[in-house]
Backbone and ligand atoms as CSV (ligand in chain L), in Angstrom:
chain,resi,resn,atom,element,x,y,z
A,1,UNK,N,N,0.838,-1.216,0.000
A,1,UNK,CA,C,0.000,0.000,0.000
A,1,UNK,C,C,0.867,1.258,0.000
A,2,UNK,N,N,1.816,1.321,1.285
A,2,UNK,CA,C,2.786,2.518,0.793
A,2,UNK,C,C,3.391,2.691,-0.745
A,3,UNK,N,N,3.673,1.305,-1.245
A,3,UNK,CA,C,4.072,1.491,-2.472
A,3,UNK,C,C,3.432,2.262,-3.327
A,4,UNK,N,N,1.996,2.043,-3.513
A,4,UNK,CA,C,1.553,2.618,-4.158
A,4,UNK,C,C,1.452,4.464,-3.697
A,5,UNK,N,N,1.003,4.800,-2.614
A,5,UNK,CA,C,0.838,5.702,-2.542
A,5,UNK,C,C,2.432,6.429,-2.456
A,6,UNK,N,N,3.112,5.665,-2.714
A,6,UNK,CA,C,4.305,6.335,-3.366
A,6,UNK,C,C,4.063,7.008,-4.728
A,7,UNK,N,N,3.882,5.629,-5.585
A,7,UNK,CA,C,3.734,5.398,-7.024
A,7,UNK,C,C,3.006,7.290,-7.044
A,8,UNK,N,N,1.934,7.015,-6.875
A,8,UNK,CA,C,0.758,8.098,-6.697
A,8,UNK,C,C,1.186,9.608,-6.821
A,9,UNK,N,N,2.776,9.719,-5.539
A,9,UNK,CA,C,2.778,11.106,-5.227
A,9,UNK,C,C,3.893,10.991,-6.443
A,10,UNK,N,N,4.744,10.686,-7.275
A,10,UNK,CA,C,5.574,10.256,-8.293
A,10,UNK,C,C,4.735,10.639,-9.311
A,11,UNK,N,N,3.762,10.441,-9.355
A,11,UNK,CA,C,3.088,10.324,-10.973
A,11,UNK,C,C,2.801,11.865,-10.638
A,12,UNK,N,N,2.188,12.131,-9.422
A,12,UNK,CA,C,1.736,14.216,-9.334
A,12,UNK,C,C,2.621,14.687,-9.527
A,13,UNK,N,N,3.875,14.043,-9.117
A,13,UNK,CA,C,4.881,15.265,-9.285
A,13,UNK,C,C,5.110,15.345,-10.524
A,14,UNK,N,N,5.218,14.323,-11.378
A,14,UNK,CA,C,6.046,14.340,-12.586
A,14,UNK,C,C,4.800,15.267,-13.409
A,15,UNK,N,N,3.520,14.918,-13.315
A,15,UNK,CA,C,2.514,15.795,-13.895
A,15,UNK,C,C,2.332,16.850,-13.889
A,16,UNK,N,N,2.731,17.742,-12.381
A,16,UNK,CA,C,2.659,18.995,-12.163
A,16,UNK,C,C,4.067,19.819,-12.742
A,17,UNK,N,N,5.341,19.039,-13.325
A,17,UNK,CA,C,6.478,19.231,-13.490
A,17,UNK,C,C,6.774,19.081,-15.788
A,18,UNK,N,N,4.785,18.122,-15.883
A,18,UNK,CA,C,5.419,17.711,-17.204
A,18,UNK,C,C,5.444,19.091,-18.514
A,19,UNK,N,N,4.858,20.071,-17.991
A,19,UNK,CA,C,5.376,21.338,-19.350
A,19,UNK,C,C,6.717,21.700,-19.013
A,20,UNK,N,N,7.297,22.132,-18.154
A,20,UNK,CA,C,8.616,22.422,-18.279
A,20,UNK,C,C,9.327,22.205,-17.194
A,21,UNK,N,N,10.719,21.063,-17.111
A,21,UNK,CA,C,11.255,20.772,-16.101
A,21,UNK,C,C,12.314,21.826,-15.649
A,22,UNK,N,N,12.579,22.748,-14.731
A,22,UNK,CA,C,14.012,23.363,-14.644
A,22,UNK,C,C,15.130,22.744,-14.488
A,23,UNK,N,N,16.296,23.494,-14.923
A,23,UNK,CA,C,17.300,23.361,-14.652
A,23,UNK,C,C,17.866,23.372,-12.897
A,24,UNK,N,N,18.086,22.531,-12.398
A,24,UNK,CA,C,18.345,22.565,-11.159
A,24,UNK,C,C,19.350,23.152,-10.536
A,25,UNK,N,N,19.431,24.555,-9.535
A,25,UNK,CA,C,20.268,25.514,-9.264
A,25,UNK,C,C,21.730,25.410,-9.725
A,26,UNK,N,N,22.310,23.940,-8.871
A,26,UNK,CA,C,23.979,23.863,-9.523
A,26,UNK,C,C,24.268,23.937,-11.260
A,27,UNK,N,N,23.258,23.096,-11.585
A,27,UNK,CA,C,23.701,22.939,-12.939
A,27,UNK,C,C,23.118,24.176,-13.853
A,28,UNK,N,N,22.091,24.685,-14.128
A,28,UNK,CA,C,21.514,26.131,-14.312
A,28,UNK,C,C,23.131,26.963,-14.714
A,29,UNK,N,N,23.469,26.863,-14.001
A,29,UNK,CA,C,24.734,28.456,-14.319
A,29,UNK,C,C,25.766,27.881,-15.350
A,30,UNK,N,N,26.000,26.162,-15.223
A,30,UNK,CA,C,26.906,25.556,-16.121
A,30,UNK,C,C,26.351,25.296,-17.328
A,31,UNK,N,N,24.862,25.330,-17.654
A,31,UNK,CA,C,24.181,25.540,-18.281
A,31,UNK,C,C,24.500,26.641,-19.481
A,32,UNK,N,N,24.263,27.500,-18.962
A,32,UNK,CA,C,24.130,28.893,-19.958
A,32,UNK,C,C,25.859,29.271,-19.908
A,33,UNK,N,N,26.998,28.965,-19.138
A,33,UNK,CA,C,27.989,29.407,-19.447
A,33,UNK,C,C,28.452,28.538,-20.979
A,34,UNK,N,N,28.245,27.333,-20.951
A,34,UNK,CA,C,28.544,26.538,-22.077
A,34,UNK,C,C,27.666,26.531,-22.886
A,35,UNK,N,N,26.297,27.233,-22.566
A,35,UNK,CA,C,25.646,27.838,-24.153
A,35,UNK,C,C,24.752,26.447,-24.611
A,36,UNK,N,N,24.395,25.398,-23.265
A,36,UNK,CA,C,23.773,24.194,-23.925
A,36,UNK,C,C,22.369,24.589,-24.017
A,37,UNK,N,N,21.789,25.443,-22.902
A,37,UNK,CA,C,20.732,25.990,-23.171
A,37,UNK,C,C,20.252,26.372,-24.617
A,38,UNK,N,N,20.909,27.084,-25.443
A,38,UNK,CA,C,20.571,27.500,-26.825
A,38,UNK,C,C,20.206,25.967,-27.234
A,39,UNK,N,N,20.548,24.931,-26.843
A,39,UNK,CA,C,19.633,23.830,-27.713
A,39,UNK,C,C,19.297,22.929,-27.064
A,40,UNK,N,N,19.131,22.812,-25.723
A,40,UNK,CA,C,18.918,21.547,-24.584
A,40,UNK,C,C,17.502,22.466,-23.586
A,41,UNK,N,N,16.711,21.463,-23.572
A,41,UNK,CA,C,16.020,22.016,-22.512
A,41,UNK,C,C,16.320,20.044,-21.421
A,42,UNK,N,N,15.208,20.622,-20.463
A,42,UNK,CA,C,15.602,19.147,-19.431
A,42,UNK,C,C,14.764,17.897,-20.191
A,43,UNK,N,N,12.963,18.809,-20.399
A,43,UNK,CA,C,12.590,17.370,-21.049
A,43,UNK,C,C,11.979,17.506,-21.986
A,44,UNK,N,N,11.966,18.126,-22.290
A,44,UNK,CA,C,11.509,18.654,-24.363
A,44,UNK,C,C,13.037,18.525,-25.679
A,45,UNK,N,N,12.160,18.670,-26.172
A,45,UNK,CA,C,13.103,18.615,-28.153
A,45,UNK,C,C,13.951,20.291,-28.073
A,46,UNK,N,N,14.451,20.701,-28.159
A,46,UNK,CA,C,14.975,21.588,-28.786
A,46,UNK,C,C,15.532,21.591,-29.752
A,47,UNK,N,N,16.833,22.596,-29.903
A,47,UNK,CA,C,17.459,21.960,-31.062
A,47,UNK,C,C,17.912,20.510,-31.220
A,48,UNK,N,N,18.515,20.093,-29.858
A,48,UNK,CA,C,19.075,18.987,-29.221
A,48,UNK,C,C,18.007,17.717,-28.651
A,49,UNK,N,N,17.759,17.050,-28.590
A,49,UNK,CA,C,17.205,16.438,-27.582
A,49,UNK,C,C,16.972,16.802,-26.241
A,50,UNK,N,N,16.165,16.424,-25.910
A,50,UNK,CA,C,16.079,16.386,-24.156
A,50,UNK,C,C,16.975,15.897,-23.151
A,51,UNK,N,N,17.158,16.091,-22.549
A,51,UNK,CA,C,18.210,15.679,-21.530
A,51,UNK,C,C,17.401,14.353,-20.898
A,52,UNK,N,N,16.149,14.192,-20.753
A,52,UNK,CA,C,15.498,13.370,-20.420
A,52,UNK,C,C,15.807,12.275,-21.344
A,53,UNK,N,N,15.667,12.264,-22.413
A,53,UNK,CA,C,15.911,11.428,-23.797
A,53,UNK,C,C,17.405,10.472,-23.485
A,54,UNK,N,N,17.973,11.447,-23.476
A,54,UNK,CA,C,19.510,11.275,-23.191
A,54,UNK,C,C,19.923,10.150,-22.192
A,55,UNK,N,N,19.024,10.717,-21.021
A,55,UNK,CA,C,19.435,9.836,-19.923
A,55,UNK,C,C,18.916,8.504,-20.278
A,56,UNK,N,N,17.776,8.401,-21.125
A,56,UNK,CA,C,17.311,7.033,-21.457
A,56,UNK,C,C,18.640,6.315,-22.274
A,57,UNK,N,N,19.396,6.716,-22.631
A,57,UNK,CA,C,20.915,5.950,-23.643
A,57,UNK,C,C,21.398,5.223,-22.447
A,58,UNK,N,N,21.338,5.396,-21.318
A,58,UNK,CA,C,22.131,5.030,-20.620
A,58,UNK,C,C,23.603,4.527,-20.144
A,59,UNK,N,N,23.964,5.563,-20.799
A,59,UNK,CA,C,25.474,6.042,-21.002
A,59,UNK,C,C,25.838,6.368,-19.146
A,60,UNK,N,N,27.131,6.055,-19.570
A,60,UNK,CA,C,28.113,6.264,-18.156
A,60,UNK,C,C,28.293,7.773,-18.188
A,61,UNK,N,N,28.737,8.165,-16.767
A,61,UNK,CA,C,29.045,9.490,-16.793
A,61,UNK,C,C,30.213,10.043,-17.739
A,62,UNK,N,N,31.098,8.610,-17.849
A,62,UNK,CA,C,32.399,9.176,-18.743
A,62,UNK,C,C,32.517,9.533,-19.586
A,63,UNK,N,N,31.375,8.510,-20.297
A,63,UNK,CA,C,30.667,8.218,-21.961
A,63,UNK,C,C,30.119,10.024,-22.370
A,64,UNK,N,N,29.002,10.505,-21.456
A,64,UNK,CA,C,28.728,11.608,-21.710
A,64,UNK,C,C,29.774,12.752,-21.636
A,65,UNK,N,N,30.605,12.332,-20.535
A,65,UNK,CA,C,31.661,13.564,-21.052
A,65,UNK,C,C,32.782,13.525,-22.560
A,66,UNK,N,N,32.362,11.905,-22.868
A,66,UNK,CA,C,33.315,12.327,-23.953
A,66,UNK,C,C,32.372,12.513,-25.359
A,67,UNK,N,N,31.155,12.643,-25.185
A,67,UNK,CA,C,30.177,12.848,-26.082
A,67,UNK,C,C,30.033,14.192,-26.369
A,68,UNK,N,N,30.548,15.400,-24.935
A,68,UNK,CA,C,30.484,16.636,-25.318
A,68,UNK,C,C,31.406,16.760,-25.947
A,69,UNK,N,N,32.315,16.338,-25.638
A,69,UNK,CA,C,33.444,16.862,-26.509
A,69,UNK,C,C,33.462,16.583,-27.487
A,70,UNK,N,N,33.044,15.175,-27.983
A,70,UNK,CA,C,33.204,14.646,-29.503
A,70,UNK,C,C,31.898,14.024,-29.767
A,71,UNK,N,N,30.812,14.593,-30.464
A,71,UNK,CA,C,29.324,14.485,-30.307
A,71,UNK,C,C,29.394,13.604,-31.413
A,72,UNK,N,N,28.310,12.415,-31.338
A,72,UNK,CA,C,28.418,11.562,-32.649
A,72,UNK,C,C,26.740,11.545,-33.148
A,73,UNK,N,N,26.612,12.723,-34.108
A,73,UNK,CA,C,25.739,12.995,-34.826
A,73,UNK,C,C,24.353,11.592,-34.842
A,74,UNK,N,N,25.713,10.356,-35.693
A,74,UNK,CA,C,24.807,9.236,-35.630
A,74,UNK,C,C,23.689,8.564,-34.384
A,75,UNK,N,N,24.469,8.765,-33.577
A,75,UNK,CA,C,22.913,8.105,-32.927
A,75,UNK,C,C,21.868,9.387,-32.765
A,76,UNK,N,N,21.701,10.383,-33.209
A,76,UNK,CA,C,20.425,11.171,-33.045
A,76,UNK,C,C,20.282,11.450,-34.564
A,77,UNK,N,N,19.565,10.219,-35.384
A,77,UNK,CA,C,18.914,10.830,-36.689
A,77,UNK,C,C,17.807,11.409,-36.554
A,78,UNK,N,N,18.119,12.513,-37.711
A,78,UNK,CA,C,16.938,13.683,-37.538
A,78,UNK,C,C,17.319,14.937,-36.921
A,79,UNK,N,N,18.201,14.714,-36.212
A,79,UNK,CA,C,18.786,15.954,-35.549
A,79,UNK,C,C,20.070,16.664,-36.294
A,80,UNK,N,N,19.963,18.133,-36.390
A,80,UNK,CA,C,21.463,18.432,-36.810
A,80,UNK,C,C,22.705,18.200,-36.015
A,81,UNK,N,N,23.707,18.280,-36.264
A,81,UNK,CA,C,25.539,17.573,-35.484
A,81,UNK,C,C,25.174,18.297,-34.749
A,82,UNK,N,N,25.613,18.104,-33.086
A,82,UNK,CA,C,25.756,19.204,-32.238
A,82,UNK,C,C,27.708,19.521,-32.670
A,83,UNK,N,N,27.987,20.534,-32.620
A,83,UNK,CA,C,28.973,21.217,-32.275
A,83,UNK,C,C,29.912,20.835,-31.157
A,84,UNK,N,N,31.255,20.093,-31.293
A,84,UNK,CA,C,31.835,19.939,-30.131
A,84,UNK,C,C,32.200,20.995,-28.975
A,85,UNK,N,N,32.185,20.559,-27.895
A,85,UNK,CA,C,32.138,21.771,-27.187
A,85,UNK,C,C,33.425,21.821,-26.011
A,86,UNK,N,N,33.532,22.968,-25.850
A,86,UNK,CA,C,35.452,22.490,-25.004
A,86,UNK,C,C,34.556,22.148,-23.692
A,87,UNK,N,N,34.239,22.087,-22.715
A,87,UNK,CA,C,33.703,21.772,-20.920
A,87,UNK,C,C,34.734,21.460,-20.378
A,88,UNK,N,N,35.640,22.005,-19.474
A,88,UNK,CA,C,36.289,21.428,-18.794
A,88,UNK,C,C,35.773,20.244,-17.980
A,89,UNK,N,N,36.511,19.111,-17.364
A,89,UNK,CA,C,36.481,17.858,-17.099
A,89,UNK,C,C,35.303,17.943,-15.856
A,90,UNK,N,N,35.959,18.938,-15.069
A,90,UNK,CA,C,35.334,18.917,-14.058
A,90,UNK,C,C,33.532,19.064,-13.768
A,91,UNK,N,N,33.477,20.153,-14.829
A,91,UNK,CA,C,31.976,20.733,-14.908
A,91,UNK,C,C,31.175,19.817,-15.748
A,92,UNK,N,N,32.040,19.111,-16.572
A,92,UNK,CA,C,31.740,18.133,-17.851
A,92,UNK,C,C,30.784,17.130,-16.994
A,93,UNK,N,N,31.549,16.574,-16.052
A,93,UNK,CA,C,31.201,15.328,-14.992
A,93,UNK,C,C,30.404,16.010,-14.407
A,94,UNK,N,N,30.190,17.120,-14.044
A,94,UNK,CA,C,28.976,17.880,-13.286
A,94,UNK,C,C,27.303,17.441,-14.042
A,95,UNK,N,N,27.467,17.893,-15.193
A,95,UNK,CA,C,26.759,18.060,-16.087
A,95,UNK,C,C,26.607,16.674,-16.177
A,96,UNK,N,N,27.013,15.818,-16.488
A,96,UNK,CA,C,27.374,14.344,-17.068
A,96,UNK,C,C,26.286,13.225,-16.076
A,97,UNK,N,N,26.636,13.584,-14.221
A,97,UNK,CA,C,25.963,13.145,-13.985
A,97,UNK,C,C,24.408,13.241,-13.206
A,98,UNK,N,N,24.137,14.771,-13.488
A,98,UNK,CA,C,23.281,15.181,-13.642
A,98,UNK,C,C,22.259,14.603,-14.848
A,99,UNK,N,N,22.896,14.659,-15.928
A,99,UNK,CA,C,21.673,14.126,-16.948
A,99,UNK,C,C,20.964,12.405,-16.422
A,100,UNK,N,N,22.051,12.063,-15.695
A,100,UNK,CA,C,21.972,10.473,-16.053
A,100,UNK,C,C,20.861,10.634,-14.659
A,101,UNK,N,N,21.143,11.638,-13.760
A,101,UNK,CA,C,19.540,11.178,-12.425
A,101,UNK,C,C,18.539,11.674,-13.395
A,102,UNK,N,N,18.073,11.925,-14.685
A,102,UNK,CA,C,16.908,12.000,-15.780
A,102,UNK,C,C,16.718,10.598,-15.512
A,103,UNK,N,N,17.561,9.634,-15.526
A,103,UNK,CA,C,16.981,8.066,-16.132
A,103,UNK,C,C,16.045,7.950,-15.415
A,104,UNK,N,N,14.979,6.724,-15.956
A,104,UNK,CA,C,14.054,6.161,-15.206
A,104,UNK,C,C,14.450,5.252,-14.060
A,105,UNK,N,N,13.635,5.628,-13.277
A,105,UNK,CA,C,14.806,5.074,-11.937
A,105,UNK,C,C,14.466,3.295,-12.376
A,106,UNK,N,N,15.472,2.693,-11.610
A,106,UNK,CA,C,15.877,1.149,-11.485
A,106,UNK,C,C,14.508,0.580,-11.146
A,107,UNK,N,N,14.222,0.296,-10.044
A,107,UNK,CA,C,12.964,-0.422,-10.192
A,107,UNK,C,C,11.543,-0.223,-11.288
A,108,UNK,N,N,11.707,1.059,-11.674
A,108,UNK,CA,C,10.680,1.196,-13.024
A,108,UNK,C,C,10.601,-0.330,-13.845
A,109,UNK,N,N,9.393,-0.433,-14.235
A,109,UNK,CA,C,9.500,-1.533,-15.699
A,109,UNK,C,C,10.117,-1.106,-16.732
A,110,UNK,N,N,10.971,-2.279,-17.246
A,110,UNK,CA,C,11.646,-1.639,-18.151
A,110,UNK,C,C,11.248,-2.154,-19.093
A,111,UNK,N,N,11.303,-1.134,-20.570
A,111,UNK,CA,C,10.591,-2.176,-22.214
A,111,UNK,C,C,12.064,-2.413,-22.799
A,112,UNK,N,N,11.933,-3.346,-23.610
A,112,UNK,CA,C,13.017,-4.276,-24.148
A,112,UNK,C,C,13.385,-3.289,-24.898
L,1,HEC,C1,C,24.200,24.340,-31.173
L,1,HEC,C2,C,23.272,23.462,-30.456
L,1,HEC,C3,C,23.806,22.645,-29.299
L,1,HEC,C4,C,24.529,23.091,-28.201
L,1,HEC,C5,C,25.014,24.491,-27.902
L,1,HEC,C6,C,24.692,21.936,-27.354
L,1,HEC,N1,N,24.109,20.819,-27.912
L,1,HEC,FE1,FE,24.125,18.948,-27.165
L,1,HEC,N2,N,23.228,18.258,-28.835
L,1,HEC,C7,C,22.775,19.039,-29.879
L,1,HEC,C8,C,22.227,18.190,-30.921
L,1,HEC,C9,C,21.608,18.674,-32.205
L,1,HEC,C10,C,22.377,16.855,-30.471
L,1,HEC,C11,C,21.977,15.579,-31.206
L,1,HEC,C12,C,22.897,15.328,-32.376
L,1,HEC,C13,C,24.288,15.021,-31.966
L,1,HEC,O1,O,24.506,14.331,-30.931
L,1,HEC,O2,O,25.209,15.492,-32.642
L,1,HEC,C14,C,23.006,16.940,-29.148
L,1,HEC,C15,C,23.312,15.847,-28.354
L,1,HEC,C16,C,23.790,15.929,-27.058
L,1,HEC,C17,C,24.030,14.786,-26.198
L,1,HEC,C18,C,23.790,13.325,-26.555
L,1,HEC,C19,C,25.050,12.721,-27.133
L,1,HEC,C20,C,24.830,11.350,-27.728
L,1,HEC,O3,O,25.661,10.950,-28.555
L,1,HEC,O4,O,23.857,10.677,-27.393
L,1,HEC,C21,C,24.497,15.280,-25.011
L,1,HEC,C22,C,24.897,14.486,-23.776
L,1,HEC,C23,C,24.570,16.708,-25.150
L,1,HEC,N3,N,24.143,17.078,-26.399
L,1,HEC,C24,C,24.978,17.564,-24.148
L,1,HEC,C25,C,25.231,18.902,-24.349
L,1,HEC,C26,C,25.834,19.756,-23.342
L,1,HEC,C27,C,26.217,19.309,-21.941
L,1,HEC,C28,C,25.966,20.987,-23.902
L,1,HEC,C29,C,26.609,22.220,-23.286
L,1,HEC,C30,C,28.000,22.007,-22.837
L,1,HEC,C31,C,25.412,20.910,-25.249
L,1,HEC,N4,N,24.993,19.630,-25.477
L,1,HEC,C32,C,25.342,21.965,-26.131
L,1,HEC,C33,C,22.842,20.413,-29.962
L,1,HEC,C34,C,23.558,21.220,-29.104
């Protein structure tokens, strides 16, 4: 029963949250200094994908930092190249594992 009324307050939040997710204070400023904003929102299409999207690849934190730097067009058909981008290491991994708490958490059902 708690479970569910877990489930419950999970589904309000995500509902009351589903037009536009923010950027969450730390990451927000690393955000707009590296200019990802101009094509990333958290869970919509922009120019870029969603960061939500993203986290579904389920890529390592490392993986994503070396994706900023060296973006591989191919796995997002339909989308234009993103632009490699310099991030230092540190903020990179900031950013990096930030996207990945987007994933659907672990106990979720997962589709094949
Ligand atoms: C000029 C627009 C633009 C900017 C600025 C930009 N991106 Fe992207 N990003 C894209 C597009 C388009 C894609 C999908 C195509 C691709 O990966 O090349 C993408 C894909 C990604 C991916 C998925 C990589 C993969 O291979 O799955 C990550 C992670 C990402 N961006 C993070 C960032 C971060 C972090 C920043 C800021 C440091 C940033 N992007 C800035 C446009 C942009």
């Amino acid at each position: 029963m708690k479970k569910v009324l877990f489930s419950a307050m999970l589904l309000a939040g995500f509902a009351m949250n589903a037009q536009a997710q923010e950027f969450p204070d730390d990451i927000k400023p690393l955000m707009s200094k590296y200019t990802c904003t101009a094509c990333h929102k958290v869970d919509t299409k922009l120019v870029g994908p969603a960061y939500t999207e993203v986290a579904k690849r389920k890529y390592t934190d490392a993986r994503i930092v070396e994706l900023i730097a060296a973006p591989k067009p191919e796995h997002w058909p339909g989308y234009p190249p993103m632009a490699a981008l310099k991030v230092p290491a540190e903020d990179a991994l900031k950013i990096a594992s930030w996207i990945n708490t987007l994933a659907p958490k672990k106990g979720a059902k997962k589709k094949a």
